[in-house]
Each structure stands twice: as structure tokens, then as C-alpha cells.
N, C-alpha and C positions, 0 to 999 in steps of 0.2 A: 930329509928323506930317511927315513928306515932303515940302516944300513943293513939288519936283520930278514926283512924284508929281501932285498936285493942278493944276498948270499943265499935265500932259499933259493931264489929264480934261478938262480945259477948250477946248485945243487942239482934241483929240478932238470933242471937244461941236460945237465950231466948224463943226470941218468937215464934220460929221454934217447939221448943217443947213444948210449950204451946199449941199454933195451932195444933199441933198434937194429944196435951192428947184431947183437947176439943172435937178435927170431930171426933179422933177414928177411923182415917184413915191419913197412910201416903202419899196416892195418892193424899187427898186433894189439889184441885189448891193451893191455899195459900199457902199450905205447903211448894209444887213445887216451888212456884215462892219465898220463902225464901229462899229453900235451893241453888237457881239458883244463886242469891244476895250473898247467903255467898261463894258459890265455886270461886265469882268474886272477890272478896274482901280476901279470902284466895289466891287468885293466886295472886293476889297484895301485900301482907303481902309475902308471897314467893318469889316473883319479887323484892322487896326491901332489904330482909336479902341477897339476891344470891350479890345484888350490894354494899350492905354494909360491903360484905364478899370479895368481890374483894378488893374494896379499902384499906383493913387493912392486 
């Protein structure tokens, strides 16, 4: 697994709900386009354990 990978998601995550508590709005664009960033990046963390789970 990527551990690079995984400390973006989390980064990401961060600052998803930072930007949230700050607008005080989850529609906030920002918000949207983090949460858009981590759904991609969560399917790639998923896409990698499903092929790492094959191979073993």
C-alpha cells in the first residue's frame, strides 16, 4: 500500500473539514471539490487493496 497515498487522504480529509467548520456550509465549492479529490483517491486506495488481495 502507498503509504503516500494514505497520508494525502488524510491530509485531504483534514482539510475537508476544516473548510467546512470555517464556510459553515457543506455545499461550499471547496468543500465539493475536496470531497470530489478524496472519493478519487479513496477509489484508488480501494483499487489497490482489491489487487493486493488478489495476488496473496
Amino acid at each position: 500500500m502507498d503509504k503516500h497515498l494514505l497520508l494525502q487522504l488524510e491530509r485531504l480529509r483534514n482539510e475537508m473539514v476544516k473548510t467546512a467548520i470555517t464556510e459553515q456550509n457543506l455545499l461550499h465549492r471547496d468543500v465539493l471539490v475536496l470531497s470530489q479529490t478524496l472519493d478519487e483517491i479513496i477509489v484508488r486506495v480501494q483499487s489497490e487493496r482489491r489487487t493486493l488481495a488478489k495476488v496473496t
